[in-house]
Each structure stands twice: as C-alpha cells, then as structure tokens.
C-alpha positions, 0 to 999 in steps of 0.5 A: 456864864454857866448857870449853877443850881440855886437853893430853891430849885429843889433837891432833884436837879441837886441829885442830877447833877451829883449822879452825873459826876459819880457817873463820869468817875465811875467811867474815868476809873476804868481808864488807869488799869487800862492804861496800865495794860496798854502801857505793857504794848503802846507807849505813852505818845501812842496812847495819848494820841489813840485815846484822844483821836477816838474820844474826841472823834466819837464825840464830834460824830456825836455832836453832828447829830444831836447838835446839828442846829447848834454850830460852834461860834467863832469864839468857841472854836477859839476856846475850845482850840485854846482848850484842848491844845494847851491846857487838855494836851498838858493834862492827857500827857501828864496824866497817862505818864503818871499811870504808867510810873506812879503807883496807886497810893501816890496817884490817889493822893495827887488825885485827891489835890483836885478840889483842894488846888480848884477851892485855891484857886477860887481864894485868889481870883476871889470867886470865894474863899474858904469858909469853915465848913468848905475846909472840913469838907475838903478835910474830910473827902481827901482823908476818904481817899486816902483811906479808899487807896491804902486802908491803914496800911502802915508800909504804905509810903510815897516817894517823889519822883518823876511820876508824882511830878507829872501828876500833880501838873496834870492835876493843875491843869486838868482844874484849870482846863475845867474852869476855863471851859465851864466859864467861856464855853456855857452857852455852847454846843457842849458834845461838839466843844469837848469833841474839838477839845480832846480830838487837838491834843491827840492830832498834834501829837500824832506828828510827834508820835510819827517823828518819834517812830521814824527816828527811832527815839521811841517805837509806837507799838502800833506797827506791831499789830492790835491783838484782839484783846488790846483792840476792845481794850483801846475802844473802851478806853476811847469811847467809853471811859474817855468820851463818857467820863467828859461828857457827864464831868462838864454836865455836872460842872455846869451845875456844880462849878469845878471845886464841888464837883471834883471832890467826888475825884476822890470817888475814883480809888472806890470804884478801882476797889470794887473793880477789884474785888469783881476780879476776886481780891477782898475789899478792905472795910477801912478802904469802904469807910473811906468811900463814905468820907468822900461821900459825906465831905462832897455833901458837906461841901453843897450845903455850905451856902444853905441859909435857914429860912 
C-alpha cells in the first residue's frame, strides 16, 4: 500500500506533494492543443501510438538509469501489463478522440468528473465516503472549472455526442488505471513501472495502426513526411507533456490518493487559459475566479480529516 501523508508530518510534504500535482497538469495541459494541431495531419491511432512509444520508451531509458538497482518484480510486470494494456490503452484511445471531436466547454466539464467518479467510487468500495465538507470541496473545484473554461458565457452549451461519450469513459478509467496502480504498484520501481505501462497500449496499437494503413481504412499521416514543426511538436507531446505529466501525477497520488489529487484536474482549463493569453487573447476575470475555486476546493478537500489537538 502506498504510503499517504499523515497530519503530523508537517505542511511541507503537504505542499510537495501538491506542487508535484499542479506540475504534472501544468505539462498535461499542453498536450490538448497539441493534440488538436496533430490531429489536422496524423490520425488518431497514429497519435496515440506515437505519444505512447515515445513517453514510455523515454521513461524505461530513464528508469534503466536511475532504477538500475530497482528491477521490476514479477508481479509488477503483471500489473503494469495488466495496467497499460487494458485500463491505460482505454483512456489514451478515449481521450485523444475527445480532444479531436469534443470542444473546450464539454472537455472540461467531463474533465472536471475525475474527482467526482474517484470519491464514488471510494463510497462503494467503502474506502470513505463522502462527509459534508468533501462535497462542498468537490462542489466547489468543479464550479472553478467550469468557470476557468467558459466564464459566464450565457451561449455556452454542450451536446452529447460521440466526443463527450468517449470522454467520459476515458475519465473512468483514467481513475480507475490510478487507483490500481497507486494500490499494487507502491513498492515498485515508479519510472520504469509507468514506462512499461504507457510503452504497451502504444506497441499494440502500432499493428492496428499497420493494418489500418495497409488496408486503406484509415492513412497514419506518417507516410507523408514530418515537417519540422510537427516533429518538436510530437517530441514535446511525448516526452514532455506525456512522460513529465505521469511521473508527477503518481508521485503526488502516492502522497495524496487519487480522489485529492484529481481535484487540481480541474486546474488543467486555467493553464489552457494562460496559454492563451501568452498567445495574446485577453484572460477573462470571472475565468480567473474560477482557478482560485479550484484552488480553494482542493485545500478544503486536505483538511477534511484534521482533527483539533
């Protein structure tokens, strides 16, 4: 079992653990405009398989050198196989066809469920169960993230469709790949077990992307050529955004569990604001609120077990 912070340990390791989570969306939210970019040249198999096999290729290399006195056990082999080619194979396919057909207030709506289906889910398996202030908190970080997408923008609407679908199952497993993850994984090399976990989904999919090319069904859009431009582009997507964005994620779900952490999901439209903003649009005030909501619900969420001395 993963060890999580206790109360006594002091607020640094608090903070730590938090740091590492914001980091980990921070990079995370670069990958869907990049995604979106991609999209207009690669199709989605081809951009699932070429983030995967970079990021988790990058992070085994990694691991073979800073993990070289820690080997995966058998039975880590057999969860991270277990991992990546079921639940993470789910999410990465969901999730690249809903950047592709879902727009911005739908995905962060969608987005914003991560806390929501991982507290349910801790109802059911009686882990905990939803107190008072764990709902407000979760009240609280998803208004912030609707807010951070759309301000009040009373034209704003979202219509069920294929993309929304797709996202809401990569949402489920995305939580449910974390918590298996976080609960046979904790004592196991963490850079070399994620490594294992994203390379699988992006090796098996290569023969469909193959049979796909082959019989016409689908064109890759790698045959064509990489422009320079779309090569950074996949580099940072891979190794960056992909490989950078997991790493920090798991270290922070180690400390945190899955239900806390993913509230700061909710951070990831803020950072998409800002991205905007470098690129020279105006940043909405209400939209700023609303990345301080998702900032006060997470801390709320943390405290809910502090008992006065």
């Amino acid at each position: 079992m993963s060890k999580k912070i206790a109360i006594d340990q002091g607020g640094w390791p608090l903070l730590k653990a938090n740091l590492l989570v914001t980091l980990g969306m921070l990079l995370f939210s670069f990958s869907l405009p990049i995604l979106e970019i991609l999209a207009d040249d690669f199709s989605v198999t081809a951009l699932v398989v070429i983030r995967n096999i970079l990021s988790g290729g990058f992070l085994l290399a990694l691991g073979l050198v800073v993990e070289r006195h820690h080997r995966l056990s058998r039975s880590g082999w057999r969860h991270a196989i277990y991992a990546g080619g079921f639940w993470y194979l789910i999410t990465m396919i969901c999730l690249t066809y809903a950047v592709v057909f879902t727009g911005a207030f739908a995905t962060a709506v969608i987005l914003s469920l991560i806390p929501v289906v991982s507290a349910l889910i801790d109802v059911m398996t009686g882990q905990d169960r939803i107190g008072p202030r764990l709902a407000v908190a979760l009240v609280i970080s998803i208004s912030g993230g609707v807010l951070a997408s759309v301000g009040l923008d009373a034209n704003a609407s979202m219509a069920i469709g294929f993309g929304e679908v797709m996202l809401f199952l990569g949402v489920t497993s995305w939580v449910m790949m974390s918590r298996y993850v976080d609960q046979h994984m904790a004592d196991e090399p963490p850079i070399t077990g994620l490594g294992v976990i994203i390379l699988l989904p992006g090796l098996m999919l290569t023969v469909v992307m193959v049979g796909l090319e082959g019989t016409g069904i689908e064109a890759s859009g790698l045959m064509v050529g990489l422009s320079f431009e779309d090569l950074m582009l996949i580099l940072f997507l891979g190794i960056v955004s992909s490989a950078g964005s997991m790493v920090f994620w798991f270290r922070g779900v180690a400390a945190l569990g899955v239900t806390i952490a993913s509230l700061q999901q909710n951070l990831v439209p803020v950072f998409v604001l800002v991205q905007i903003a470098i690129l020279g649009q105006d940043l909405d005030p209400v939209k700023i609120f609303g990345g301080v909501l998702v900032v006060m619900g997470a801390l709320i969420a943390q405290i809910r077990k502090i008992k006065p001395s």
